[in-house]
DRENBA-395441 format. One record per residue (C-alpha): residue number from 1; residue in three letters; z, x, y. Coordinates in steps of 0.001 Angstrom, whole numbers, plus 500000, padded with zeros to 6 digits. Example, Ala and Ser with C-alpha at 12.3 -4.5 7.8 and 13.67 -1.06 7.14 Angstrom:
<atoms>
+-----+-----+--------+--------+--------+
!   n ! res !     zz !     xx !     yy !
+-----+-----+--------+--------+--------+
!   1 ! ALA ! 507800 ! 512300 ! 495500 !
!   2 ! SER ! 507140 ! 513670 ! 498940 !
+-----+-----+--------+--------+--------+
</atoms>
This chain:
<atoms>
+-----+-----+--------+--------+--------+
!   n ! res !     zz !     xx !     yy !
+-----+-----+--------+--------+--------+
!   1 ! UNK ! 500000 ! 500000 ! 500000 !
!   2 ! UNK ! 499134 ! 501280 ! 503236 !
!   3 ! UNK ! 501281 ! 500810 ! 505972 !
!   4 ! UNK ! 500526 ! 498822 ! 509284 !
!   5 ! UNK ! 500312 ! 500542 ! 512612 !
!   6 ! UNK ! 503200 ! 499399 ! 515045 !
!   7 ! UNK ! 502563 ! 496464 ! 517292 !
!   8 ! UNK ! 502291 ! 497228 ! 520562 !
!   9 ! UNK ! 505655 ! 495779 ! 522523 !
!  10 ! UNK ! 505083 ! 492713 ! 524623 !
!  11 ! UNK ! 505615 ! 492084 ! 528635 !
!  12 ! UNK ! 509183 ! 490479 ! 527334 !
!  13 ! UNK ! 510265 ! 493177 ! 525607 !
!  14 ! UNK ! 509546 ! 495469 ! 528693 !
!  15 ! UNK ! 511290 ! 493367 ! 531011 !
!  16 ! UNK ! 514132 ! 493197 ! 529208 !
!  17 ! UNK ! 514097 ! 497388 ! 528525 !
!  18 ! UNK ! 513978 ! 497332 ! 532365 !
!  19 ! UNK ! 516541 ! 495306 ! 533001 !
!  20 ! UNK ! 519217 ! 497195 ! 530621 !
!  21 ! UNK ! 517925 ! 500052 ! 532930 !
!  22 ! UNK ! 518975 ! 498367 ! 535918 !
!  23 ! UNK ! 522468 ! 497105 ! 535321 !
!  24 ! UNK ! 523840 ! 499036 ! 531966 !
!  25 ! UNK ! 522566 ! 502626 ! 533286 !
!  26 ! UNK ! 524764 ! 502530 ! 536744 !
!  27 ! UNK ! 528062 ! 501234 ! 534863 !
!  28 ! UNK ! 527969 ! 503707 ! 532401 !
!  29 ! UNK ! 527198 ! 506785 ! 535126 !
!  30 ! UNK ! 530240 ! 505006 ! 537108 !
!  31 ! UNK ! 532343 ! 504406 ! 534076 !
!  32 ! UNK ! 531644 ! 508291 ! 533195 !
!  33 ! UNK ! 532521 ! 509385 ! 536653 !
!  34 ! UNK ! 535466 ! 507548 ! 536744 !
!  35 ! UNK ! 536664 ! 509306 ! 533029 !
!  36 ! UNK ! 535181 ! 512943 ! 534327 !
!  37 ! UNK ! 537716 ! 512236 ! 537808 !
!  38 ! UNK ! 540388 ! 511183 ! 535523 !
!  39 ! UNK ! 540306 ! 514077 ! 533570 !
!  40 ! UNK ! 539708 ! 516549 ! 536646 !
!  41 ! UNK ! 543070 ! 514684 ! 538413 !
!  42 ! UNK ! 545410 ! 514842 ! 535218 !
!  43 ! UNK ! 543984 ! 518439 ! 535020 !
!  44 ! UNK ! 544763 ! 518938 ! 538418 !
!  45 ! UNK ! 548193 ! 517420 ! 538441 !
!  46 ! UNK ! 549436 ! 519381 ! 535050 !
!  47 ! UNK ! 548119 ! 522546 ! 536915 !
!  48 ! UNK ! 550638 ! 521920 ! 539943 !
!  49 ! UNK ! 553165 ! 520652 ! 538233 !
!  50 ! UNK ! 553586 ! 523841 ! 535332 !
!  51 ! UNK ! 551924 ! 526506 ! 537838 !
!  52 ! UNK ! 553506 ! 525593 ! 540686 !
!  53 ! UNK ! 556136 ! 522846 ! 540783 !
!  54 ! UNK ! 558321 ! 523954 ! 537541 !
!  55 ! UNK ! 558340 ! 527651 ! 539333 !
!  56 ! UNK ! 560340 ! 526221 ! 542355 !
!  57 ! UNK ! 562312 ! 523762 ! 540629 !
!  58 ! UNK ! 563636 ! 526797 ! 538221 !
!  59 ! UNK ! 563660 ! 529149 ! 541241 !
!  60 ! UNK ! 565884 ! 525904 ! 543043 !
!  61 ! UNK ! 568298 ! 525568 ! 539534 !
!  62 ! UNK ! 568935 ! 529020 ! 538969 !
!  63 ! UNK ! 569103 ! 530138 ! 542357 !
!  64 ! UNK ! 570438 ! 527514 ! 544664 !
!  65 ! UNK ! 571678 ! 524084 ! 542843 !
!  66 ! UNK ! 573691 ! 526233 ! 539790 !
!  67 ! UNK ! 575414 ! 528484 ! 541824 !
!  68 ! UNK ! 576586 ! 525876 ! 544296 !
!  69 ! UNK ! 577482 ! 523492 ! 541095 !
!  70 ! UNK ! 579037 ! 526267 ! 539543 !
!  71 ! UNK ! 581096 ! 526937 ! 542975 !
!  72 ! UNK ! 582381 ! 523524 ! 543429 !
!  73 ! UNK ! 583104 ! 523109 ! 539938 !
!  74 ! UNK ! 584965 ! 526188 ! 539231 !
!  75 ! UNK ! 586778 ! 526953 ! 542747 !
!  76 ! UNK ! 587299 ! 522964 ! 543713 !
!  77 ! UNK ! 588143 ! 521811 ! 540401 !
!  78 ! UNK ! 589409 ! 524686 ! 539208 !
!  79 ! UNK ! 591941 ! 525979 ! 542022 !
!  80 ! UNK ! 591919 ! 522906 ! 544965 !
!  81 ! UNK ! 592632 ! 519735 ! 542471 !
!  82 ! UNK ! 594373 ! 521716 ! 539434 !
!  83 ! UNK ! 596228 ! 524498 ! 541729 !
!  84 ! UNK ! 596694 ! 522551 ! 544495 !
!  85 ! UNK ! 596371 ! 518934 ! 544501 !
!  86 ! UNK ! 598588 ! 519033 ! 540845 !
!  87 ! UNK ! 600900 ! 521774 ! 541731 !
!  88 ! UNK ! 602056 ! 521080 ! 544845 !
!  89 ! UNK ! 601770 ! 517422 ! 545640 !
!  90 ! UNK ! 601287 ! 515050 ! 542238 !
!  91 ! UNK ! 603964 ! 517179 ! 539794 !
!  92 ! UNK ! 606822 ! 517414 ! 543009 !
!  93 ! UNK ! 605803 ! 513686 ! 543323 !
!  94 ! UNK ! 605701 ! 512463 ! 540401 !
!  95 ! UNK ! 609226 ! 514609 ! 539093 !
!  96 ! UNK ! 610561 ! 512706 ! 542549 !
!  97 ! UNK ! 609295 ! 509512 ! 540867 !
!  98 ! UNK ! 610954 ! 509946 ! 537542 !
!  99 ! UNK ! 613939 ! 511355 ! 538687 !
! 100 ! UNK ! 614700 ! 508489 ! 541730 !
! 101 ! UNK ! 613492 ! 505739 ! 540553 !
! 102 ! UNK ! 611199 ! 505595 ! 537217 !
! 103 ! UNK ! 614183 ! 506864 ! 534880 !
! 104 ! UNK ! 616982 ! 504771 ! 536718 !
! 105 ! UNK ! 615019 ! 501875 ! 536167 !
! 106 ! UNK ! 613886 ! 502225 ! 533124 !
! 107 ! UNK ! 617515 ! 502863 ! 532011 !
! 108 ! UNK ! 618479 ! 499517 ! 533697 !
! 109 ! UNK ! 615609 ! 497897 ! 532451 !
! 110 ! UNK ! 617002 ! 499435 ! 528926 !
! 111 ! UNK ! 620675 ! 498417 ! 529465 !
! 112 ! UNK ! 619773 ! 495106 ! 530853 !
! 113 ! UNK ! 616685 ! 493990 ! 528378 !
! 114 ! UNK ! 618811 ! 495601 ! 525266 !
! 115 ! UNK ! 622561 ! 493570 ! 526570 !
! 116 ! UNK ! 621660 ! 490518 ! 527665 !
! 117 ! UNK ! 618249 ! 490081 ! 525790 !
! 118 ! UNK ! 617349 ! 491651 ! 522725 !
! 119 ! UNK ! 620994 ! 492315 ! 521260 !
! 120 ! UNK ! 621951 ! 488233 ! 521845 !
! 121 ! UNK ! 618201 ! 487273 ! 520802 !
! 122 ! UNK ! 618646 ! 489969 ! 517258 !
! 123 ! UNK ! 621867 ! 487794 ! 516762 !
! 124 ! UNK ! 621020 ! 484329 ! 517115 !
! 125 ! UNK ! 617501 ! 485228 ! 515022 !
! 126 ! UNK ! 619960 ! 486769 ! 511921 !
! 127 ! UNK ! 622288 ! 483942 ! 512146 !
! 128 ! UNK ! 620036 ! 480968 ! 512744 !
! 129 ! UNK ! 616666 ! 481595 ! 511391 !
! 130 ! UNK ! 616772 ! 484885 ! 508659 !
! 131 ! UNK ! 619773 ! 485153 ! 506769 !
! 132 ! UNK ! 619067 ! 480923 ! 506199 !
! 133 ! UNK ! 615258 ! 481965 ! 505540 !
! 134 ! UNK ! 616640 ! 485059 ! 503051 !
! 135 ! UNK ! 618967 ! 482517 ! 501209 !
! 136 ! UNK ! 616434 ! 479848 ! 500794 !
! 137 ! UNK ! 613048 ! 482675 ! 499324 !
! 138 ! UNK ! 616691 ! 484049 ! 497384 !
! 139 ! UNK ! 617452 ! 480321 ! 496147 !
! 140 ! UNK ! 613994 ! 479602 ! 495633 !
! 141 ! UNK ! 613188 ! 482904 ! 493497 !
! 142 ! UNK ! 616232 ! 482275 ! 491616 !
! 143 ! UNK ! 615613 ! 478570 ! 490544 !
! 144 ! UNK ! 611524 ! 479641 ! 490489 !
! 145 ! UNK ! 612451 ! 482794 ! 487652 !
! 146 ! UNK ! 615171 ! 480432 ! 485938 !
! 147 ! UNK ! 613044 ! 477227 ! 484923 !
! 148 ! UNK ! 609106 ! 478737 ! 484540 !
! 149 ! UNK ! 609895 ! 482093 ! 483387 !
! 150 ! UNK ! 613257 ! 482512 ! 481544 !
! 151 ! UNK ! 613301 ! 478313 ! 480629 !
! 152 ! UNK ! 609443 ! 479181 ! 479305 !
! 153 ! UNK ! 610949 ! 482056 ! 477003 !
! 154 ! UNK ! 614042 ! 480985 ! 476062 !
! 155 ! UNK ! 612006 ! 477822 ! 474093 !
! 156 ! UNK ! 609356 ! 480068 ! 473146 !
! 157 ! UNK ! 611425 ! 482475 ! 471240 !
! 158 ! UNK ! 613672 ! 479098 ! 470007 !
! 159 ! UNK ! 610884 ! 477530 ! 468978 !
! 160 ! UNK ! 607751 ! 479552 ! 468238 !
! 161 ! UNK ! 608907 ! 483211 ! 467656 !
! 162 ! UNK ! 612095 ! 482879 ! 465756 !
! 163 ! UNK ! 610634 ! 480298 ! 463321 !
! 164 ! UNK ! 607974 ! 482587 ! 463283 !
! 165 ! UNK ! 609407 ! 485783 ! 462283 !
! 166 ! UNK ! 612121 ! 484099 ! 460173 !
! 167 ! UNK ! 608789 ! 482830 ! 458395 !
! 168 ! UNK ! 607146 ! 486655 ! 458259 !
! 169 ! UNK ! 610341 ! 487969 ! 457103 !
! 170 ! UNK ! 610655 ! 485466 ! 454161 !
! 171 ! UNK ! 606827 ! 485968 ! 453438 !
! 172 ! UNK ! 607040 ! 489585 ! 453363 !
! 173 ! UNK ! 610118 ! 490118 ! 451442 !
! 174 ! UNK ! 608494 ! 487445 ! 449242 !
! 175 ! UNK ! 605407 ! 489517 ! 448707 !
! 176 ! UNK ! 607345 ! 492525 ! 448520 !
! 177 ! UNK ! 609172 ! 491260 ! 445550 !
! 178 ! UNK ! 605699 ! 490096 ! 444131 !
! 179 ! UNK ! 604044 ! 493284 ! 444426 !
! 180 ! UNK ! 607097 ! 494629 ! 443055 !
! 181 ! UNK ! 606221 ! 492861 ! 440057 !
! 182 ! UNK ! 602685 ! 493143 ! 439866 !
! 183 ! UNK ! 603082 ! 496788 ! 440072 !
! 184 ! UNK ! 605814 ! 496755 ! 437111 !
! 185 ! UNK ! 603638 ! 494391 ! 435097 !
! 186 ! UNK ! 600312 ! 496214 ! 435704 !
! 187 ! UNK ! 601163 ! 500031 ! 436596 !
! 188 ! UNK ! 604942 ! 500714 ! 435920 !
! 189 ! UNK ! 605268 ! 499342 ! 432320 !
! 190 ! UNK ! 601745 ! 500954 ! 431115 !
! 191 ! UNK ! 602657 ! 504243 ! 432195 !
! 192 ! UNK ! 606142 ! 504192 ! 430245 !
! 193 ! UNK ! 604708 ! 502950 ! 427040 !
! 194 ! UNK ! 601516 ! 505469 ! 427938 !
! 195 ! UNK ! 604380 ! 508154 ! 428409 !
! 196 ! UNK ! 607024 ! 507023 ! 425805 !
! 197 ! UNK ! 604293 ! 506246 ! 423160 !
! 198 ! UNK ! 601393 ! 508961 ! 423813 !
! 199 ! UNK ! 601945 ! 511484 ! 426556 !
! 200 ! UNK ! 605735 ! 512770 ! 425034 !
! 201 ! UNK ! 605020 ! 513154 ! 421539 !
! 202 ! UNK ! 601526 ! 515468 ! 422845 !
! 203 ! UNK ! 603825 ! 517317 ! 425307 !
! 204 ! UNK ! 606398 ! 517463 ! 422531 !
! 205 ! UNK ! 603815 ! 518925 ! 420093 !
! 206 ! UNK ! 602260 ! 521197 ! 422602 !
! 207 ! UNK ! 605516 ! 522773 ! 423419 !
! 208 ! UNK ! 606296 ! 523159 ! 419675 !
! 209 ! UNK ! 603000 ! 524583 ! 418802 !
! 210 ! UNK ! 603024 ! 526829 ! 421465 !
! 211 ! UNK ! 606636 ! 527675 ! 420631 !
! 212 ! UNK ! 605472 ! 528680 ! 417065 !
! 213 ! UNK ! 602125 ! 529932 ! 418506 !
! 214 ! UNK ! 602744 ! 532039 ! 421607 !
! 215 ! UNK ! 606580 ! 531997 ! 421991 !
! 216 ! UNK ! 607478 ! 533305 ! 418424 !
! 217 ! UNK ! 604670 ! 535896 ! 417825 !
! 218 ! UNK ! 605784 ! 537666 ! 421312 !
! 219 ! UNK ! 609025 ! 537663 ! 420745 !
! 220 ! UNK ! 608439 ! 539798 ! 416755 !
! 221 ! UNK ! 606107 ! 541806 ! 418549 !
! 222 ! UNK ! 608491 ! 542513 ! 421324 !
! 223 ! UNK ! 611165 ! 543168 ! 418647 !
! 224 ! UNK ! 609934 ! 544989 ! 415893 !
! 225 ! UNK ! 606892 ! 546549 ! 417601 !
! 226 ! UNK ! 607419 ! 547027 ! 421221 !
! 227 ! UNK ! 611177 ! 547984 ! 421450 !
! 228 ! UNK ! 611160 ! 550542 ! 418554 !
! 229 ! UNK ! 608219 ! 552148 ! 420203 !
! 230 ! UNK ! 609735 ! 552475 ! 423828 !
! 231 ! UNK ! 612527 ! 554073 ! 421983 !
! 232 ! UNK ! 611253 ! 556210 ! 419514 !
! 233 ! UNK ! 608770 ! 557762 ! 423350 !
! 234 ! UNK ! 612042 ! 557805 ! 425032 !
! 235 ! UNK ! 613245 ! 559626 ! 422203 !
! 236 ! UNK ! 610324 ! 562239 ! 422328 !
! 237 ! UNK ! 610856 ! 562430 ! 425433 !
! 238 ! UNK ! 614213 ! 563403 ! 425364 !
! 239 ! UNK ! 613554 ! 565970 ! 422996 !
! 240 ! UNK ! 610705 ! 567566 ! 424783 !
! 241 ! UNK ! 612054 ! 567235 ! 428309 !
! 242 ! UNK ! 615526 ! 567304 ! 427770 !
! 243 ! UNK ! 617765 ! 565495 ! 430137 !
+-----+-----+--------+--------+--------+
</atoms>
């Protein structure tokens, strides 16, 4: 397929190609100036203000405003208020104030508050409202513990656990004395007959035979063998040696 050649644009098209021209070209060449003078003020301003303004304003701090801070802070502060504003008028006035008039009243404040207030207040409070109010919780606690805790176990152990273990104790000693039994019937009585009848006559027989088998044969070879030779070498011995 061979491609068309491109139509020729028509007298609208050209109009309207003009008329973007007209009105879009100048706002965008204003709207670029504006951004470019934007730009070249900001520039402008951060160049003054770290080239020239921060300069003097450190040159001002460290020169003229921190000095004359430091001055006021360390020579008024320092000596005026704490040497001489403290020293020689507020601690003169204020011992004058304690001594005249702040500790006399506040010992007849003391006297006074403590006599005819709080003493006669503590008193009437003890008598009339606490030592009723202690004897009533006291009362209360008493009669409270006496019928729903002690009343509670009292017929509990009456009732429940004494019945109870009475019952336990009569089981077990019960089937204590049947096991006793069983194990008579079934393990104790076996063994006797198993001893009397089987296990005694073997031992019995064992000890004989090894009486007759062990016991006897040592005791001839020990004395008719044995002895006479340990004498007849101590003998030899004696004879060769001398003593």
């Amino acid at each position: 397929m061979s491609s068309q050649p491109p139509r020729p644009a028509g007298l609208g098209a050209w109009i309207a190609r003009v008329i973007a021209v007209v009105l879009l070209v100048p706002v965008r060449l204003l709207w670029e100036g504006v951004r470019l003078l934007g730009r070249l003020l900001a520039a402008a301003f951060s160049y003054v203000v770290t080239r020239l303004l921060a300069p003097v304003a450190r040159f001002v701090w460290y020169w003229v405003i921190r000095p004359i801070w430091l001055f006021f802070k360390d020579f008024l502060w320092g000596w005026v208020l704490q040497h001489v504003l403290w020293g020689l008028v507020l601690t003169p006035l204020v011992a004058v104030l304690l001594d005249y008039f702040l500790r006399p009243l506040r010992q007849a404040i003391e006297r006074w508050l403590w006599r005819a207030l709080l003493r006669p207040a503590l008193a009437w409070l003890w008598r009339a409202v606490l030592e009723p109010l202690i004897g009533l919780l006291l009362a209360t606690a008493y009669w409270l513990g006496k019928w729903f805790v002690v009343w509670p176990l009292v017929q509990l152990w009456r009732w429940v656990l004494r019945p109870l273990w009475a019952l336990s104790r009569t089981v077990l000693s019960y089937a204590w004395r049947v096991a006793t039994v069983i194990v008579g019937v079934l393990v104790v009585v076996p063994c006797r007959f198993v001893y009397r009848s089987v296990l005694r006559p073997l031992l019995l027989a064992l000890a004989a035979a090894w009486v007759a088998v062990v016991v006897r044969p040592v005791r001839w070879v020990h004395g008719n063998v044995v002895t006479p030779v340990n004498r007849w070498a101590a003998e030899i011995l004696a004879g060769v040696f001398g003593r």
